[in-house]
C-alpha positions as CSV (number, residue, x, y, z in Angstrom):
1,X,82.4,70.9,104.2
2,X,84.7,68.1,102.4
3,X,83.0,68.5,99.1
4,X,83.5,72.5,99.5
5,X,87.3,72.2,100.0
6,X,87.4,69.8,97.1
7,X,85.6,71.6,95.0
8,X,87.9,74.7,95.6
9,X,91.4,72.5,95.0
10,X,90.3,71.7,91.5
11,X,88.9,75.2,90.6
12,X,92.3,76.4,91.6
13,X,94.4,73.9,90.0
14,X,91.9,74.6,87.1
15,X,92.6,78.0,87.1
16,X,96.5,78.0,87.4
17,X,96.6,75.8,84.1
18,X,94.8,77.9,82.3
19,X,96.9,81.0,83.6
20,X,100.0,78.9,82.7
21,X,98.7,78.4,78.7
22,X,98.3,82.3,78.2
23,X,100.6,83.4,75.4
24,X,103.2,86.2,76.8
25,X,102.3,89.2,75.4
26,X,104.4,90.4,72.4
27,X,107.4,93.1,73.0
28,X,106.7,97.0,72.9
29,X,107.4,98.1,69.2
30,X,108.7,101.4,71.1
31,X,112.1,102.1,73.1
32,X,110.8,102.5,76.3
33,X,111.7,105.9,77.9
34,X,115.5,107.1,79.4
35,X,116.7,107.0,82.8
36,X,115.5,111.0,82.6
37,X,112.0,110.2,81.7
38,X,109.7,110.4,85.1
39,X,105.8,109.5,84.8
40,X,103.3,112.2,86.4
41,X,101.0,110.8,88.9
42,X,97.6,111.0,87.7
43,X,95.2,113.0,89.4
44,X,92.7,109.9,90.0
45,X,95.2,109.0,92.2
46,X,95.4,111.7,94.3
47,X,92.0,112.2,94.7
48,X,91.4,108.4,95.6
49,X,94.3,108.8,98.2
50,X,92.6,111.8,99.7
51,X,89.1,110.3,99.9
52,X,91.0,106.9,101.3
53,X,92.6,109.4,104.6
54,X,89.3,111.0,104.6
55,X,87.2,108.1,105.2
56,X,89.5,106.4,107.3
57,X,89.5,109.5,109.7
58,X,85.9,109.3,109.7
59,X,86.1,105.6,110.5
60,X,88.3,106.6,113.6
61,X,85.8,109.8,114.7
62,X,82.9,107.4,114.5
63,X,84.1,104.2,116.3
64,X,85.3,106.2,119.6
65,X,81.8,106.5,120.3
């Protein structure tokens, strides 16, 4: 169990350093939108929200049983 937890510390100080030596990406070459400028919601979104209250419903039917 020892060797677990110390096996996970260093994968995790392992990972944070190579997080912290990523390059920032470079600016956006375009002026980003006005104050006007509102962004649709996709209808991937919607759908994944509907099939989210769906199941969940279901969930609820099934565990009164």
């Amino acid at each position: 169990m020892q060797n677990k937890r110390i096996f996970a510390s260093i994968l995790f100080v392992l990972i944070s350093l190579v997080c912290l030596g990523q390059k920032t990406p470079p600016p956006p070459s375009t002026p980003a939108p006005g104050p006007g400028f509102i962004l649709p919601i996709d209808g991937g979104v919607l759908l994944g929200a509907f099939f989210a209250i769906i199941y969940g419903v279901k969930k609820m039917v099934f565990n009164k049983k």
